[in-house]
N, C-alpha and C positions, 0 to 999 in steps of 0.2 A: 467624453467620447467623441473621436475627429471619425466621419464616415466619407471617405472619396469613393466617389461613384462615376464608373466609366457611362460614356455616353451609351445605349442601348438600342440596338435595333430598332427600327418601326413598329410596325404594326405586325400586325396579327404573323407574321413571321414573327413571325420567324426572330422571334425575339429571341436572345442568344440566354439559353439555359443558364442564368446566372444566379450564385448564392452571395446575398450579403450580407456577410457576417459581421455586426458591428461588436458582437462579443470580443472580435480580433483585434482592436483597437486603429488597425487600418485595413479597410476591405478593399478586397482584391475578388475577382469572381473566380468563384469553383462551381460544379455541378458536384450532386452527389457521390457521383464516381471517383470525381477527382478526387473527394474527399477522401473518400476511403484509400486511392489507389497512393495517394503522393503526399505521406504524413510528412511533418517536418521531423529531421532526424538530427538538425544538429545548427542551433543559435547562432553560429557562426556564420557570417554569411561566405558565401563562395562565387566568385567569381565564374558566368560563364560564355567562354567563348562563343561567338556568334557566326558560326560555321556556314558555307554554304549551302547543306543540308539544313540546316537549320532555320536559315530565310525560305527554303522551299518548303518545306512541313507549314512553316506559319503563311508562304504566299498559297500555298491547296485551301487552309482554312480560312482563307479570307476570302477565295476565289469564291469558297461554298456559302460562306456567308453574305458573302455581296450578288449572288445566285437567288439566294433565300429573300432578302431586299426587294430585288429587283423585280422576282417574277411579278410577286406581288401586285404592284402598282403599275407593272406593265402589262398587263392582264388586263385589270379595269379600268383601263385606258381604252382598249379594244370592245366593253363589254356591247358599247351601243351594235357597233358593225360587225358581232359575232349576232347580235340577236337579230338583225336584220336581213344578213346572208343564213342562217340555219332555220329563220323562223323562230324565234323562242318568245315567251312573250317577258317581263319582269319577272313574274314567280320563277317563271325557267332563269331568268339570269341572274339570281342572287343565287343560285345553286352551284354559280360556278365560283364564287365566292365561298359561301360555306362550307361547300365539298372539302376544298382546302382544310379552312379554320375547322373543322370538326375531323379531320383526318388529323392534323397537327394537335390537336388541343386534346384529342381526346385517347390520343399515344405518345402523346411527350414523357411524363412519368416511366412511362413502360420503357420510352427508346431510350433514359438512362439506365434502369437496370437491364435491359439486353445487353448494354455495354459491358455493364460487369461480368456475365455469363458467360455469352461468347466470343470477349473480345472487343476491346475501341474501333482498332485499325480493321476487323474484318467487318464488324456489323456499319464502320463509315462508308466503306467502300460498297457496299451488297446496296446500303440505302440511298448512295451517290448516284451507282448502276438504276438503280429503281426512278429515278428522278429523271435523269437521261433520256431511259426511255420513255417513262410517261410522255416528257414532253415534245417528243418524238412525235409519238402516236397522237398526242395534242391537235399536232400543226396540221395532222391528215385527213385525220377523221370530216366525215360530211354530217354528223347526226349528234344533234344536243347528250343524248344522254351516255353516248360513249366520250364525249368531250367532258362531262363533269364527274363519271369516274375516270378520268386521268387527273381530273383537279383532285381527287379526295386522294390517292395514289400519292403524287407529290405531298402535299399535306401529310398523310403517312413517311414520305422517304422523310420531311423537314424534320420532322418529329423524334428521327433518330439520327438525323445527321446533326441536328442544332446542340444537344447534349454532347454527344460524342466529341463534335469536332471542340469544346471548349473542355472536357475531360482531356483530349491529345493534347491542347496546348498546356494546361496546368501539367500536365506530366510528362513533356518535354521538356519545357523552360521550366530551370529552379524557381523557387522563390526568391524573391527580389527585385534586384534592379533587372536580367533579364526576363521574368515573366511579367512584368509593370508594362515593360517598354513593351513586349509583340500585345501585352492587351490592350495598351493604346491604338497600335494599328490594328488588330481585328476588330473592335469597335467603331473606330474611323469608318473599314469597311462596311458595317453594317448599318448605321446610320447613311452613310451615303448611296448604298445600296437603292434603297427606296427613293431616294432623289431622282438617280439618274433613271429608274425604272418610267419615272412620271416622263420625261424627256423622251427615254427611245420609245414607249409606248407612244407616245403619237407624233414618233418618226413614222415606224415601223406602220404601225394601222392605217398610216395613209399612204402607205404600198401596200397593203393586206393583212389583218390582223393574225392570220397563220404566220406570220414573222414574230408576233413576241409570244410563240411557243417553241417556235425554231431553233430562234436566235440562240439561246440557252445552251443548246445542245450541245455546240462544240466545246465552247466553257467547260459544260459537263464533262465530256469525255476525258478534255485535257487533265482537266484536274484528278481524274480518277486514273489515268496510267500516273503520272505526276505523285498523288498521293502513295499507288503501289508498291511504287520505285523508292521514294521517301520517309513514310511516315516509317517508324520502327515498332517492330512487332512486340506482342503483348501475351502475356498468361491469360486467361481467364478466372474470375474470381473463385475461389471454392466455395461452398454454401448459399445457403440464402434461396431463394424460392421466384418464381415466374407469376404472377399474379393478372393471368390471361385473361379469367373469367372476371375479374374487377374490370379489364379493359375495353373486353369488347362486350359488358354490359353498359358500361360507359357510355360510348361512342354506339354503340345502338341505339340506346335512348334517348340521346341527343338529334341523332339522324330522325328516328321516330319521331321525336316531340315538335323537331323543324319542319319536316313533311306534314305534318297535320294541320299546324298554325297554317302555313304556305298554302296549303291545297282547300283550307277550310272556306275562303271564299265562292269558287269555285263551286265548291258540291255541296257548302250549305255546314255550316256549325253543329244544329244536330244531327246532319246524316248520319245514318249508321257507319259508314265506313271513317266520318272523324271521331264518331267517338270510338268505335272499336280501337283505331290508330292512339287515341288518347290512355285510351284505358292501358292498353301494351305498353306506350312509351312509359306512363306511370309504373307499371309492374317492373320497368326492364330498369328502370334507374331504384327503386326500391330493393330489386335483387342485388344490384351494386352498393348500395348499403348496407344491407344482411351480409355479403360475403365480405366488404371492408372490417365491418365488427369482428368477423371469424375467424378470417384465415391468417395464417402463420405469420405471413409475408405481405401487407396489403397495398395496394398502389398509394394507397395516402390512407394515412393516420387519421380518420377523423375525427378523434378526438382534440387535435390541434386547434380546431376552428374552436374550445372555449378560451383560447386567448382571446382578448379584445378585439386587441391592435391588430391580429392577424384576420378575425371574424370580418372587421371594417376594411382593412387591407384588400379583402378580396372581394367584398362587395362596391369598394370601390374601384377596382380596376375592372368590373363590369360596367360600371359607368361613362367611366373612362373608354373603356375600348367597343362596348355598345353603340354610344353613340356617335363616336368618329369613324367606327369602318361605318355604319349605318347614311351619316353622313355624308360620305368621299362615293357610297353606293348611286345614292339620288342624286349629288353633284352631278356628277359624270352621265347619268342618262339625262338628267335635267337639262347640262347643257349642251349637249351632242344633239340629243334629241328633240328638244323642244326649241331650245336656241339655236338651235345646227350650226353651232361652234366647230372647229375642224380640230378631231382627237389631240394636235401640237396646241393649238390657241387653250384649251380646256390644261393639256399638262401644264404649262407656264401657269394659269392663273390658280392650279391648284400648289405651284411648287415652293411655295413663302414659306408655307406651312412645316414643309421637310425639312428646308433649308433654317427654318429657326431652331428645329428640332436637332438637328445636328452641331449649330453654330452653340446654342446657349448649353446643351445637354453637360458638357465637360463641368462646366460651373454652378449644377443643379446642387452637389456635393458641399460647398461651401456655404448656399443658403441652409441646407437643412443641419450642418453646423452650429449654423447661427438660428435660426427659429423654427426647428424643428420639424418633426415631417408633417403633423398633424394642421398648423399653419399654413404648411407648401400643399396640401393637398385642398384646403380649403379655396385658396385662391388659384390653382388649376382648376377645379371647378368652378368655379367663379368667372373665369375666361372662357372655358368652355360653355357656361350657360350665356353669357353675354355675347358671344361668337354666334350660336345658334340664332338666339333672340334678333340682334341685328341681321342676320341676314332673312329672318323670319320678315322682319317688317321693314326692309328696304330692299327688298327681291321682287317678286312680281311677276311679270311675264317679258320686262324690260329691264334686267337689274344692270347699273352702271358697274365699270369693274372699280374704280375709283373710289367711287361711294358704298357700296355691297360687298363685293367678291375679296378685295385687297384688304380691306378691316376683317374681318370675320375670317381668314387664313392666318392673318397676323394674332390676331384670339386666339384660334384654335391650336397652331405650332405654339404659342408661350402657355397655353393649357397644357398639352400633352409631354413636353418637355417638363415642366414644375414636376406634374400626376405621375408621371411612369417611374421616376429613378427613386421620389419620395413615396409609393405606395409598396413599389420593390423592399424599400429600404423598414418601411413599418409592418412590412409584412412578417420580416424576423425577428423582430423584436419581442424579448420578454421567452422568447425560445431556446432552446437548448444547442446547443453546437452541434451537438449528433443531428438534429434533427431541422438546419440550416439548410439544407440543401434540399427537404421536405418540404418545407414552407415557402421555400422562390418558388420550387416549381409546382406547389398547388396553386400559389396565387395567380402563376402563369395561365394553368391551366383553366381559370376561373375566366382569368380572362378572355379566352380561345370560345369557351365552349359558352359565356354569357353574351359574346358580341354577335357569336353566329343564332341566338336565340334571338335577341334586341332588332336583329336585321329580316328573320324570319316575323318577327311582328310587324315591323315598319312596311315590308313588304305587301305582307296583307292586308294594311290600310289601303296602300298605293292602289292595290290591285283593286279592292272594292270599289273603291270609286272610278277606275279608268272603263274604259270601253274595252272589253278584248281583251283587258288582262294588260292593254298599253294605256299608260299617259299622254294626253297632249298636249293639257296646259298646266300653269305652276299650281292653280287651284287641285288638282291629283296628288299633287308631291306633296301639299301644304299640311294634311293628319300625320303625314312619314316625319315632316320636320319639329311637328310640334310634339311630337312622341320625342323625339333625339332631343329637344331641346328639355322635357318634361323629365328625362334621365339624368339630363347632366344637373338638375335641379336637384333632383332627388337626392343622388350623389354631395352635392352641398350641405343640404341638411342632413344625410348621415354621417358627416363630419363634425360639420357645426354642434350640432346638438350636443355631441360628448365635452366639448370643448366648453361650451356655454355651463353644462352642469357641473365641470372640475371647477370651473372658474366660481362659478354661485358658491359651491362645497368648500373651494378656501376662503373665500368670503367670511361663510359664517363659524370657520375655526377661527379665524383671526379676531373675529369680531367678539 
C-alpha cells in the first residue's frame, strides 16, 4: 500500500476536511460530500482542460483557505495588546482562542452534510458572507465578550467553509492529473496560510491589533463575489437527515465544560455554580451520546471508535493539537508580556515551526510508506515532548533565543509535521470506504474540541497562580508548560505501548 499525503493545514484551522483513503491505493483528499457527490464513472482517465474559470474556482478556494490559515496565527499574535487595550485578563483571552476551535470543531461534521442538503456553492458562500462579517464586527467592537462571539462565529463560518470548499474542488477537477495538480496548490495555500499569518500579525498589532481582524475582510469579500461569479451551481442531495441535536449538543458541552474548567479558579472548584456548570456540561455531552446511538442519521458513528487504530488516532491528535495550540497560547503572552518582546520580534521566533511544517509536510507520505504511521507518530511525539522539555528547563525569565526558543520551534514544527499527516492517515485505517470520510473528519474533530479543552486546563493553572488572573513571571506559566509537556508524553506512551506489546506477541509466536 503507497499512501501520498498532501501537505495539510495548520492548526486548529482550519485544517482542510480531508479523507485519506488508503484503501484507494493512492490517496487524494475527498470530504464526505465529495465522496458521495463525484463517484468515479469511468477508468479511463480523461484529460481536463484548465480553463480560466477554472484557475478562478481553485484561486476563491485557496483564497478561503489561506484566510482560514491566516486568521488564526494572526489573531494570537495580537492576543497580549487585545488584553490590554479591552481589559481581559488570561481566562478572558484564551476565549478568543477557543471560541474559534470550539465553533469549528464542534460544527465541522455538520458543515459537511449541510453541503449535501442545501448545496456546496450556496452553503460556501452564506459561510464566506458569515466570516466577512464576523470579522468586520471583530475589528469594532470595544468590549471582550462581543469580540469572542465573533471568534466562535468564524469558527462556525470555517466549519462550513473548510468541507465545502475541498467537496467544490473534488467535484470540479476530474480525477487525476487535474484534481492532484489544484490539490497541490490548495494545500500549498494552507500550509502557508499560518506562516504568513505569524508575520502580518505582528506587522499589523504594532499599528493596532483591530488590523488582523480587518485586514481579512476585503480578501473576504473579494472572494465571495469571485466565488458567485465562478464556482458552478449544484443540486442538493436527496435524502439523508440533519442531525442538529447531535450538534449543538456537541459544541454546548464543550463550551459548558471549558467555561467551568476556565472560570473554576476564580469562584472556587466546589462552588455551586462550577459544579452545577459541571454537572450540565456532563448531562449535555451524555445527551449527544444517547441521540448518536439513536438517530437515523448521526453526526458520527460512534461505534467507529472500536477500531484501534482509529480509537489511538484520535486520542492522539488531542495530544497533538492540545498541546501545541496550548503551547503557541503561553508563548505569545509569555513573551509579549513578560519579555515585552514586540508582537514582529515574537512572530519570527515562533515562525521555524510553520515554516518546517510546510517545508517537510509534502514528504511525511513517503516516510510512512516506509515505516509506517504508528512509528511516525511515535517520534512526533517524541519531538514534541522533547521540544516542551527543553524549553521547560532552559527558559526562565531570560531565555536565549539561540539556546531556548530556536531548538524547541525546530522540535516542535518536525513533531507536528511527522503527527498530523501520519495520525490522519491511521485514523482510516482498517475502515471501510463508505465510512472514510467519517473517520478524517471525527479524528478532525477530536482534535478541535480536545485542544480547546487541554487549553481550558492550562489556562487554569496559569490563572491560579497569577495575581488578577495575569502572569508576570515565567514561574506563572511554568504548571501551563509542564501540563503541555506531560500531554505530549502521554501521547508517547499511548503509542508506544501497542507497539511494544505487538512486538513481545511476535516474539513469543516465533519463538
Amino acid at each position: 500500500m503507497r499512501v501520498h499525503l498532501m501537505p495539510a493545514q495548520l492548526i486548529l484551522p482550519t485544517m482542510s476536511f480531508t479523507d485519506l483513503s488508503p484503501a484507494s491505493g493512492n490517496t487524494t483528499a475527498t470530504t464526505t460530500t465529495a465522496a458521495r457527490a463525484a463517484p468515479p464513472t469511468d477508468r479511463t482517465p480523461v484529460v481536463q482542460r484548465w480553463t480560466p474559470r477554472l484557475w478562478g474556482v481553485l484561486a476563491v478556494l485557496c483564497v478561503v483557505l489561506f484566510l482560514d490559515g491566516m486568521d488564526v496565527s494572526m489573531v494570537g499574535m495580537a492576543l497580549p495588546s487585545i488584553g490590554t487595550e479591552l481589559g481581559l485578563s488570561t481566562t478572558e483571552l484564551q476565549w478568543i482562542i477557543n471560541g474559534y476551535v470550539l465553533g469549528y470543531g464542534g460544527l465541522l461534521l455538520l458543515g459537511g452534510r449541510t453541503a449535501d442538503l442545501f448545496g456546496r456553492r450556496r452553503t460556501f458562500l452564506v459561510a464566506l458572507g458569515v466570516f466577512a462579517i464576523a470579522s468586520l464586527v471583530g475589528g469594532l467592537v470595544d468590549d471582550g465578550t462581543t469580540l469572542i462571539a465573533t471568534r466562535f462565529l468564524k469558527g462556525l463560518a470555517a466549519a462550513f467553509t473548510a468541507p465545502t470548499a475541498m467537496s467544490i474542488l473534488t467535484t470540479t477537477f476530474r480525477e487525476g492529473a487535474a484534481r492532484n495538480r489544484a490539490l497541490s496548490v490548495f494545500t500549498v495555500f494552507g500550509a502557508s496560510g499560518y506562516s504568513s499569518g505569524l508575520i502580518l500579525g505582528g506587522l499589523l498589532t504594532s499599528v493596532g491589533w483591530r488590523w488582523t481582524f480587518l485586514t481579512p475582510v476585503p480578501l473576504a469579500v473579494a472572494a465571495l463575489i469571485a466565488g458567485w461569479a465562478l464556482i458552478p451551481r449544484d443540486r442538493p442531495a436527496a435524502g439523508g437527515g440533519h442531525d442538529i441535536f447531535g450538534a449543538v449538543t456537541l459544541t454546548a458541552g464543550m463550551l459548558l465544560a471549558v467555561y467551568t474548567v476556565v472560570s473554576a479558579p476564580a469562584r472556587g472548584w466546589l462552588a455551586p455554580v462550577t459544579l452545577g456548570a459541571a454537572v450540565l456540561a456532563a448531562a449535555l455531552l451524555t445527551a449527544f451520546v444517547v441521540i448518536e446511538n439513536r438517530i437515523a442519521h448521526p453526526l458520527i458513528r460512534l461505534g467507529i471508535l472500536k477500531v484501534g487504530a482509529t480509537l489511538r488516532a484520535n486520542l492522539s491528535v488531542i495530544a497533538l493539537f492540545g498541546s501545541y495550540l496550548s503551547f503557541q497560547f503561553m508563548m505569545t503572552l509569555y513573551l509579549q508580556g513578560i519579555l515585552h518582546w514586540s508582537p514582529l520580534k515574537v512572530a519570527f521566533a515562533l515562525l521555524p515551526a510553520g515554516l518546517l511544517v510546510a517545508v517537510s509536510s509534502p514528504f511525511v507520505g513517503l516516510l510512512i510508506n516506509r515505516y509506517g504511521t504508528a512509528r511516525l507518530i511515535i517520534t512526533s511525539m517524541t519531538s514534541l515532548a522533547l521540544g516542551y522539555g527543553w524549553f521547560l528547563a532552559t527558559a526562565g525569565d531570560t531565555p536565549r533565543y539561540l539556546l531556548t526558543t530556536l531548538p524547541t520551534m525546530i522540535l516542535l514544527g518536525g513533531g507536528f509535521a511527522f503527527g498530523f499527516s501520519s495520525i490522519m492517515a491511521q485514523a482510516t485505517q482498517g475502515i471501510d470506504d463508505s465510512e472514510q470520510g467519517l473517520a478524517s473528519g471525527l479524528v478532525q474533530t477530536s482534535g478541535q474540541v480536545g485542544a480547546a479543552l487541554v487549553l481550558a486546563v492550562v489556562t487554569a493553572l496559569v490563572a491560579t497562580g497569577a495575581k488578577g488572573g495575569a502572569a508576570v513571571d515565567f514561574g506563572h506559566f511554568r504548571p501551563g508548560f509542564n501540563l503541555v509537556t506531560g500531554v505530549a508524553v502521554t501521547g508517547f506512551l499511548l503509542n508506544l505501548i501497542p507497539v511494544l506489546a505487538a512486538t513481545g506477541k511476535r516474539g513469543r509466536t516465533t519463538a
